[in-house]
N, C-alpha and C positions, 0 to 999 in steps of 0.2 A: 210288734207286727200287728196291721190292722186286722179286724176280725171280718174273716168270710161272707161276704154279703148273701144274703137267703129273702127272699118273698117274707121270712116272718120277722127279719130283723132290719129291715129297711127302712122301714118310719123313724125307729129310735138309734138310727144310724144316723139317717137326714139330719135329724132334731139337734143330735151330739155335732154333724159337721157344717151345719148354718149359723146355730153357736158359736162356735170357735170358727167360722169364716174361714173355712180349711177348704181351699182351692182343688186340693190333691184327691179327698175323699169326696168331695161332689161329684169331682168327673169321674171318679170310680163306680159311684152310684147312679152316674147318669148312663156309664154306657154300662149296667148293668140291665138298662130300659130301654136301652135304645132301639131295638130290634121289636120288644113285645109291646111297650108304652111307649109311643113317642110324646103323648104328651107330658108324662112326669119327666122324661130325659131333657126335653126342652124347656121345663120349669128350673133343672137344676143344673142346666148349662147356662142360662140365661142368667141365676145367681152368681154362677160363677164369674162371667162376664160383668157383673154390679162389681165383686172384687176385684179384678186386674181384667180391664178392657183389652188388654193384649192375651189374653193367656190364649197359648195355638188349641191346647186340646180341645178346649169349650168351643173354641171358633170353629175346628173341624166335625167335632160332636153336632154341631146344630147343623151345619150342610146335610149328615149323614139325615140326620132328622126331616129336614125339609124336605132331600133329592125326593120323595115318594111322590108327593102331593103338588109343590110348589117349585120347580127345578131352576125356577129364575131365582127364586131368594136362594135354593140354595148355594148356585154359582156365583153371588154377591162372597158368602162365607166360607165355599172352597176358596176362593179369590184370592181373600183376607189372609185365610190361612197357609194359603202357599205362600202369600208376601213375605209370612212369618215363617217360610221353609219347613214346614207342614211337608213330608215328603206323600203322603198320601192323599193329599189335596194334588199336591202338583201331577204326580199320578193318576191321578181323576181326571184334573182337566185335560190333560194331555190326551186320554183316550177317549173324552167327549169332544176335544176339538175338531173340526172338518177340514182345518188351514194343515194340511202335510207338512210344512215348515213350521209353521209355530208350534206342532205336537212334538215333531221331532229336538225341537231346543227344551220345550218341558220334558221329554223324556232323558233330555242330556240333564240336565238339571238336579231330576230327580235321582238317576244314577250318581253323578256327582256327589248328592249327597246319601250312598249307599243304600238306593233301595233297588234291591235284588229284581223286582220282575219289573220295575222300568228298563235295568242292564237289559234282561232275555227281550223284552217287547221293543226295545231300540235296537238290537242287534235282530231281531226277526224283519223289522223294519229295514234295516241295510241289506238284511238278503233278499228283501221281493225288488228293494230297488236295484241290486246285481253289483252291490258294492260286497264283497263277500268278505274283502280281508278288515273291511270296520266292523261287517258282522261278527268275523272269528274275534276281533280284539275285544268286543262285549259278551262274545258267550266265555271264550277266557279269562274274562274278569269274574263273569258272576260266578263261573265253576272253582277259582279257584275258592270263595265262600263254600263251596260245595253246594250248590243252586242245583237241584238235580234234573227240572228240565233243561239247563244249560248245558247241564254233562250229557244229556240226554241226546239234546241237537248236534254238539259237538260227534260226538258219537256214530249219529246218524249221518253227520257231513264223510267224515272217512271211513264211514261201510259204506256209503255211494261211491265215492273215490276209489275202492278195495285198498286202500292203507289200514289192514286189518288190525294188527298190532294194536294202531292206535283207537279205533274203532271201537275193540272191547274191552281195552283200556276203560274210555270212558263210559259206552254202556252199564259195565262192572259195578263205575262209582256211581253210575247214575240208581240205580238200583239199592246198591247199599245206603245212597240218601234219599231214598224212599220214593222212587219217582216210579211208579207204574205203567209209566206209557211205555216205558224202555224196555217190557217186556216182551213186545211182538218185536222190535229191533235184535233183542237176544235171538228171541228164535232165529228171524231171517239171517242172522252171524252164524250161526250153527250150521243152519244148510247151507250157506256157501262153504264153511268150511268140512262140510259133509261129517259133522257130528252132528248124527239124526237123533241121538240118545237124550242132548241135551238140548239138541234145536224143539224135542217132543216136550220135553221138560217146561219148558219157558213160556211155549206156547197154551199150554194146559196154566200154570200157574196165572196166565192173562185170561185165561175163562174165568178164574174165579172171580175178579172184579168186574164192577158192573162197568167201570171207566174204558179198560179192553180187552171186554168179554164179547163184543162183537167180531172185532178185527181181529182176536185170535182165534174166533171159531173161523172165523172165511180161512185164514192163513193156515189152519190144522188142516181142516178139507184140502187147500191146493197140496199140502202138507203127504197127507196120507193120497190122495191122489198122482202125485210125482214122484216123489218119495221113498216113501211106506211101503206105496201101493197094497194099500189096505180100502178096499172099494168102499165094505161097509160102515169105517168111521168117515170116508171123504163126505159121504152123504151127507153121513147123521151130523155132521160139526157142519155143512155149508148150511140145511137145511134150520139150524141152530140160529144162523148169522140169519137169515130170511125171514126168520122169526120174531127177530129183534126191532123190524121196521125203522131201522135208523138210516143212517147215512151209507152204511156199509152192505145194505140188502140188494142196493142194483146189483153190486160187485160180486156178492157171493150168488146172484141169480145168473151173472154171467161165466162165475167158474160153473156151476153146476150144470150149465147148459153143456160149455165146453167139457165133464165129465161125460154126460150121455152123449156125447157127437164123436168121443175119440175113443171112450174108455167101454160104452157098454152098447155103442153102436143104433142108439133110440132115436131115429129122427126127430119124432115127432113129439118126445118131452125134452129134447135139445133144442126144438123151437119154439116150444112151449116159457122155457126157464129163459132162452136169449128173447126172445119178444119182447117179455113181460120187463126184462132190463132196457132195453130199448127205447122200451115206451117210459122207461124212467132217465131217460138221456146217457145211459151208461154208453160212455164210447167203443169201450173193449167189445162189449156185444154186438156193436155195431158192425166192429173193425171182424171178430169173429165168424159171423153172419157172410159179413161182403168175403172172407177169402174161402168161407163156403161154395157161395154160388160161382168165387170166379175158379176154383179146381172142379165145378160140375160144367165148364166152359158156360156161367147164365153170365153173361158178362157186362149185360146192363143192369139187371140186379145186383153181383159183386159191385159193382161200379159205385152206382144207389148209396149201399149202406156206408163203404167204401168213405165216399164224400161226406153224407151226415156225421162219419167220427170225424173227417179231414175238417170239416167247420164246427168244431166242437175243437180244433186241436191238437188232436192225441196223435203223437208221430207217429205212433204204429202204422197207422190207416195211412199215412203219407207213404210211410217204406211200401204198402203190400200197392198202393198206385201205381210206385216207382214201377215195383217188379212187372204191374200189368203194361206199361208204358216199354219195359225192356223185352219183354214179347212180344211184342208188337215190333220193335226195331225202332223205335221212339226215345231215345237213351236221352233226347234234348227236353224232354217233359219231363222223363222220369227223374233227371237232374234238378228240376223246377221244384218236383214235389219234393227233393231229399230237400233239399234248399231252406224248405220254409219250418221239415224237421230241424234242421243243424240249428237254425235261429232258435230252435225252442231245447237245444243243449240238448240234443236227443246223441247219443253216443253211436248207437247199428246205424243211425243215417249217416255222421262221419263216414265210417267204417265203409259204408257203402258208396257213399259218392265218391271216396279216395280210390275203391277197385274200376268202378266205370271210369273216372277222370284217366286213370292210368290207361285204361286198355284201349284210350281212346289217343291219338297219334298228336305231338307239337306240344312246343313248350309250354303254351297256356295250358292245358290238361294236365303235365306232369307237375308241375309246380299249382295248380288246384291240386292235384291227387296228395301233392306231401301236407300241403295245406291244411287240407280235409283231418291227416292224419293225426298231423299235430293240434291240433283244437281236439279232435277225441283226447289224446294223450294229457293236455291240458283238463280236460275232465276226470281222470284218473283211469283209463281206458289201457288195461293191461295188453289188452286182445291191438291196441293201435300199436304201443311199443314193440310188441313180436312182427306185426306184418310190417311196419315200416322199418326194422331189423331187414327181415327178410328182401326189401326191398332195396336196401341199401348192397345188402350180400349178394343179389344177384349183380349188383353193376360193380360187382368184389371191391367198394370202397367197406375192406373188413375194418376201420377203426371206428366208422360209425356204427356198422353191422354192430359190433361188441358195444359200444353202448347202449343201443336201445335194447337188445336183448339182456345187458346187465338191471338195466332198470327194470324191465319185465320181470325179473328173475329175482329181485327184492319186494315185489308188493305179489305176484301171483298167487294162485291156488295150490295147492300141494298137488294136484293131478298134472299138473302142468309142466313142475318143474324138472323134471328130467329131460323133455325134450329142449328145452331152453340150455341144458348143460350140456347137452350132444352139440349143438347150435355152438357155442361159446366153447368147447371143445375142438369142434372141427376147423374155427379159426384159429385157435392157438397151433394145432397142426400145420394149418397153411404159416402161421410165424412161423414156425419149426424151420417147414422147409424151405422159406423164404418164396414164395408162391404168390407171386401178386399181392403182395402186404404191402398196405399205403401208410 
């Protein structure tokens, strides 16, 4: 076994392995330095390369070396060493390249050849492009390795869906292989399945790292603010997140805004905290603001902020449009704006464009309304399967009623599902009696 490389025993390490022209113990020694000395790492990568002109590690050693100072020589010796299947060069390049197709075949490449965060980065790649089932087959490859932002995303793919099962299924593993971020994901599992015990648990455990100690102090606040309702920790954990000046401080300046405008009734520090988000581009503040002003009927200012999250985005601010457009008697706008929600897979705009399409008369409308419902439903939208249930059972075609209310009734909440058995019950009554059963 070679001996432990240490600052005091490095020279007469070198000495013993430039002697015996040992390949192995050079690059041991070099990326010993590679971080603190790049010039000794590069002196003894550089020998190593005088003995085998091919050897990968020396090749990829001196990239690591150069990338700081000289990024062109060092993409000559990433190059090299991905020629030489180097999975970490190939990795490299692929996330330095600009060409989307040529990153994406180095990212197949380097998964090919078993390296785990090219898998998750080529499968996060297929998910911005909206190809989801090459995503799932690469977060499925690397979880089964037990990759545990892999198990993490998977995780996070079927808590958005509510296929919860599988959901903290993967959370679970992702956790037990060390992945951190799946911390705030537990919580938010918990509170849907309204175990606050352990949804508090999870979220506390994510404050103690500094990785998602922001996002679980915001997420304890909405936490203890909906929840809990425990006024005084909603504060103290948003005010926590506000503190942290990250990425997550619009966010929690916008719940804590929305805490003093609903919960402790403070105008004037509810537009002190949504402002201050605002003025940091946060949508939600925006979207919170505009349905302010349009329930105090200020309908050009609802309107206003209303629009600033609508170009920014964020469906919400489309739905609460819609609804202003549906006050008005304008249901052909307010279709406009669900419209451009649905495109951004926004689930309540489904939802809602499928009840206006409906209530609106002729075939083109009804067939948008099921339309509407089934793209929710295709999202994992348990709330689409019961109303398009119910939509079926009123026009008493009961054998579809009974399936979308079955499928509701295997992924829902536990509050849910007794009326879904009444539902699926009252048909089997109508078989009973043979009562208009199709």
């Amino acid at each position: 076994m070679d001996t432990p490389i240490t600052d005091n025993n490095y020279k007469s390490e070198f000495k013993v392995a430039v002697t015996k022209k040992d390949p192995i113990r050079l690059n041991q020694l070099a990326f010993y330095h590679v971080t603190t000395n790049v010039k000794t790492a590069k002196r003894c990568f550089k020998i190593v390369l005088d003995i085998d002109k091919k050897n990968v590690d020396a090749t990829y050693g001196l990239a690591l070396c150069y990338n700081e100072n000289d990024v062109d020589k060092a993409d000559i010796y990433f190059k090299r060493a991905a020629k030489l299947n180097h999975t970490d060069a190939i990795y490299t390049l692929a996330l330095k390249s600009t060409d989307e197709e040529k990153s994406l075949k180095l990212l197949t490449k380097a998964t090919n050849l078993g390296h785990l965060n090219a898998c998750f980065d080529l499968a996060n790649r297929y998910y911005q492009l909206g190809s989801i089932s090459d995503a799932l087959e690469y977060y499925q490859k690397a979880a089964l390795l037990n990759h545990g932002p892999s198990l993490n995303a998977l995780g996070i793919y079927y808590l958005h869906r509510n296929e919860l099962d599988k959901a903290i299924e993967y959370l679970l593993k992702s956790f037990d292989a060390g992945c951190i971020s799946c911390l705030h994901y537990l919580g938010d599992y918990y509170v849907k399945t309204l175990d606050y015990d352990n949804a508090e648990k999870y979220y506390l455990l994510g404050v103690e790292h500094d990785e998602t100690h922001a996002i679980c102090c915001n997420a304890l606040g909405v936490f203890y603010m909906n929840n809990a309702k425990n006024c005084l920790k909603c504060k103290e954990y948003l005010l926590k997140a506000i503190e942290t000046n990250g990425n997550i401080r619009p966010m929690a300046c916008a719940n804590l805004g929305q805490y003093y405008m609903t919960i402790e009734k403070n105008e004037s520090l509810a537009f002190e905290y949504l402002s201050n988000a605002v003025k940091q581009n946060n949508p939600y503040a925006m979207t919170l603001l505009g349905k302010f002003y349009m329930s105090k009927k200020q309908y050009q200012n609802g309107k206003k902020y209303l629009q600033m999250a609508v170009d920014l985005n964020y469906p919400d601010a489309m739905c609460s449009m819609a609804d202003y457009y549906v006050s008005c008697d304008n249901i052909y706008e307010a279709l406009n704006y669900l419209s451009i929600a649905m495109d951004l897979n926004y689930v309540p705009a489904m939802l809602y464009a499928a009840k206006l399409h409906l209530a609106l008369k002729g075939a083109y409308h009804n067939a948008e309304g099921k339309k509407a419902y089934l793209l929710a439903i295709k999202q994992g939208s348990v709330k689409a399967m019961n109303e398009l249930g119910d939509y079926w059972f009123q026009r008493r075609n009961y054998i579809k009623a009974e399936t979308y209310y079955n499928m509701a009734l295997q992924q829902c909440e536990p509050a849910m599902k007794t009326g879904l058995v009444c539902k699926l019950n009252n048909i089997k009554q109508r078989a009973i009696q043979k009562l208009d059963f199709n």
